[in-house]
C-alpha positions, 0 to 999 in steps of 0.5 A: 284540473278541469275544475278549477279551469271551469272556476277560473272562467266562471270569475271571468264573468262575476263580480266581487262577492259582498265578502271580497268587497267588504273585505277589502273596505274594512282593510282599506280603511284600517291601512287610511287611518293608520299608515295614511294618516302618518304619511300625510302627516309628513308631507301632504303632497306624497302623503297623498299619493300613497294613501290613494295609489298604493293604501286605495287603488292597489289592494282594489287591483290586487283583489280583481287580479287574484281573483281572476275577475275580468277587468274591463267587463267588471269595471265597466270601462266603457267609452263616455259620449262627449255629450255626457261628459258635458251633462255630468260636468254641469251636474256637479257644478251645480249640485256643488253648490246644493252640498255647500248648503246642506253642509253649512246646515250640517256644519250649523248641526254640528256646532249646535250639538259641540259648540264648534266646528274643525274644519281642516284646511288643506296644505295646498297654498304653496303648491301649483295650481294645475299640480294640486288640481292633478293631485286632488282631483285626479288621484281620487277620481281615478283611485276612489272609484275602482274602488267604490263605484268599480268593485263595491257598487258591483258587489252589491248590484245583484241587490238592484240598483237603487239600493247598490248606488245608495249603500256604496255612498253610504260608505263612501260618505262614511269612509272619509272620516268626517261626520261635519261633512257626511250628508254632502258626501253621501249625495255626492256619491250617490249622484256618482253612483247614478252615473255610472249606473246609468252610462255603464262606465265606470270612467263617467265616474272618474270623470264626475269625481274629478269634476267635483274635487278639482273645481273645488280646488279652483274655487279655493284657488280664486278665494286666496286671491281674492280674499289675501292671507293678511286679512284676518278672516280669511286666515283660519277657515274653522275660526272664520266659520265658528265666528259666522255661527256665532254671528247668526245665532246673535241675529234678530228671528227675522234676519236669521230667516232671511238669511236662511230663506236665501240659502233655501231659496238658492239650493231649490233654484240649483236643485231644479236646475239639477233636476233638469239635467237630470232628465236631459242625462237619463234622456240621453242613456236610455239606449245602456242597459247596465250589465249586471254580473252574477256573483257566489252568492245573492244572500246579503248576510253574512256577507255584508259581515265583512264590511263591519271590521272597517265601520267599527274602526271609522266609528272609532274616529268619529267618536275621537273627532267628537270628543276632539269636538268637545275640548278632551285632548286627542292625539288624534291626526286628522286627516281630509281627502 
């Protein structure tokens, strides 16, 4: 009785095991092709809050619960200074426009390679905007990250910080399915990583998460307004790409370099600009010292086994969506987050 009380307290000040974690990727990513993917496919808006709420966040809770793990202490919930929340705020305002370029370079790759691009649009047109805002950005801030930045990047700090911010991006990247947009993603979710290392909170994470989908949100907002559905451009964001390829690929050596140039120009424009706020947040968190939690073990394999049940099935996708790329019928439901 004794020892399992011993047992109990000993959870209370670890994190998750690279077993438990990926574990909990593999299952995870299952439940998101499978039953994710159909309730989407019934109805975006509730579709999307279960895949988030209960397919996500759930068995994340569920796994910290069971095990008995304190949930503040392995979270990191800790409060975020408002000069913070404005530092991260203004990173992913200006490092969405550096993940827009290095995308349409990857897009560019990906259309190379096929000969198109999908690119999915989300069914967000007729629903409000503040709605879509709380649907997009807040059920993945908040659902996402216990589950990436909360319990995995946890689970593999023991291993140092670089290489635990790094590999959960890497997995977050791979975990939306979608290799046209994989390079953007993994920077996304490494410069999340970053922050919530360096702030020990896990809500800094929220917060940027948010930050990220919702802006996206408004952006796509302003652009319908803008450019109305009547205008034939603008009805089909994979037609409208796949046609400015084209385009470019047609130009004359000098104008493609131009326009190539610009797009260089602009991304190392916004990356020096990150860079600077970069420097202001470390700057402005060299008082947190990041509290890493002992775990079962230190040993990386076989561990790390876990997570290759979830990474064989998100290969699977990748290799339908290429073939889907190619022109071979797939009755394959695709899905964005």
């Amino acid at each position: 009785m004794n020892r399992t009380n011993d047992s109990i307290k000993n959870n209370n000040a670890k994190s998750p095991s690279l077993v438990e974690s990926g574990l909990l990727f593999s299952i995870v990513a299952l439940l998101l092709i499978t039953l994710g993917s159909y309730f989407q496919s019934r109805n975006f808006n509730s579709g999307i809050l279960i895949t988030e709420f209960i397919i996500i966040l759930a068995p994340s809770l569920l796994l910290l619960i069971i095990r008995k793990y304190k949930l503040k202490e392995v979270l990191s919930l800790n409060r975020v200074s408002f000069l913070n929340i404005f530092i991260i705020f203004s990173m992913i305002a200006i490092s969405m426009w550096i993940v827009a370029i290095i995308n349409i370079f990857n897009l560019w790759i990906i259309k190379s390679v096929f000969g198109k691009v999908f690119v999915a649009e989300l069914p967000i047109s007729q629903t409000p905007l503040l709605v879509n805002i709380l649907l997009i950005g807040g059920t993945a801030g908040i659902c996402e990250e216990v589950m990436f930045r909360g319990v995995i990047q946890r689970s593999f700090e023991k291993f140092g910080a670089f290489f635990s911010i790094t590999i959960t991006a890497l997995l977050f990247g791979l975990f939306h399915m979608d290799f046209q947009k994989l390079i953007g993603t993994f920077l996304l979710g490494m410069l999340i990583g970053f922050i919530v290392y360096r702030t020990d909170s896990l809500f800094a994470g929220m917060f940027a998460h948010f930050s990220n989908n919702a802006l996206a949100v408004l952006i796509n907002h302003i652009s319908r307004k803008i450019f109305p559905s009547d205008i034939p451009a603008m009805q089909s964001g994979e037609s409208y790409l796949n046609d400015y390829f084209n385009a470019l690929e047609s130009m004359p050596a000098f104008q493609k370099i131009t326009v190539i140039g610009v797009w260089v120009v602009s991304a190392l424009f916004c990356a020096a600009a990150l860079a600077g706020l970069i420097w202001a947040f470390i700057r402005n968190t060299t008082k947190t010292e990041k509290h890493v939690l002992p775990s079962d073990t230190n040993t990386f394999f076989p561990g790390f086994l876990a997570f290759f049940p979830g990474l064989l099935t998100i290969v699977a996708v990748y290799i339908l969506r290429g073939f889907y790329l190619k022109g071979i019928p797939l009755d394959l439901l695709l899905i964005e987050f």
